[in-house]
N, C-alpha and C positions, 0 to 999 in steps of 0.2 A: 525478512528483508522489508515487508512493509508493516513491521509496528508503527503504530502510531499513524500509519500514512494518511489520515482521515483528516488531520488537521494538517498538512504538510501544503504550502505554497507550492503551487506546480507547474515549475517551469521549464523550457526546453532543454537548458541545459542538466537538470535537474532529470527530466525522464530520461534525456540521452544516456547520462553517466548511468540510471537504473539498467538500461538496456544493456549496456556494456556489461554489467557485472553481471547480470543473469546470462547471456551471449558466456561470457570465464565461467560460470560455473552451470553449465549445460555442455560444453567443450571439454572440462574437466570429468564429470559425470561420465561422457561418451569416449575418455581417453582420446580426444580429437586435439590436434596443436591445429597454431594457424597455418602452419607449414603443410599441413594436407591438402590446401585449399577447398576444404568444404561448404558450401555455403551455409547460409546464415536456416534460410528456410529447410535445406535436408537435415538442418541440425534441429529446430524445431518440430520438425517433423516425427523424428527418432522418439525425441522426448516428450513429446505429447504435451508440452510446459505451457501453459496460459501466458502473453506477452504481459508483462509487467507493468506497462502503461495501462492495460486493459483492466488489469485487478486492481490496481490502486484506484482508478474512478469508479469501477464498481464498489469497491471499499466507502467512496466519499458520498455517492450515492446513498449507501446502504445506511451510512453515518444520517444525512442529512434525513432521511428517512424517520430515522430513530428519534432526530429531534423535535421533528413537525408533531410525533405521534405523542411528546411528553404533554401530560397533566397540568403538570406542577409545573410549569416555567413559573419564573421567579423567587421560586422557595429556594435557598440552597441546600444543598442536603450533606451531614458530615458522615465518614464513614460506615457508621456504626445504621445510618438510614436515617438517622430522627435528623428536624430543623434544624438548621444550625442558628446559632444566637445571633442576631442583626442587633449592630450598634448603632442607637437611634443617632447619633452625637455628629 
């Protein structure tokens, strides 16, 4: 659910809609409908699940991290690791 989330603009309605679908499939997991009236917290409770909000900016964190720590800024690099060709033009 959060591939990529490192680069991801994050906005309210964007975490809410995150929430929601981990909330369906935490409910799903625990055979819980909304018709039990469970609440939100006994259901993360059960599941022991990191809130979503929480890991994606630890994600953007850990991202931003990774940046500060490069070498090589400004080289680009092509898959294979070597330089890539810059077109002087």
């Amino acid at each position: 659910m959060t591939y990529g989330s490192e680069t991801w603009s994050l906005t309210m309605g964007l975490i809410r809609s995150l929430r929601v679908t981990q909330r369906t499939m935490e409910r799903a997991m625990l055979g819980v409908s909304l018709r039990d009236q469970i609440r939100n917290e006994e259901i993360r409770r059960r599941t022991r699940v990191t809130d979503i909000a929480q890991r994606v900016a630890k994600l953007k964190w850990q991202w931003a991290g990774h940046i500060a720590r490069r070498t090589d800024v400004g080289v680009l690099r092509c898959w294979n690791g070597d330089p890539a060709p810059v077109n002087a033009a």
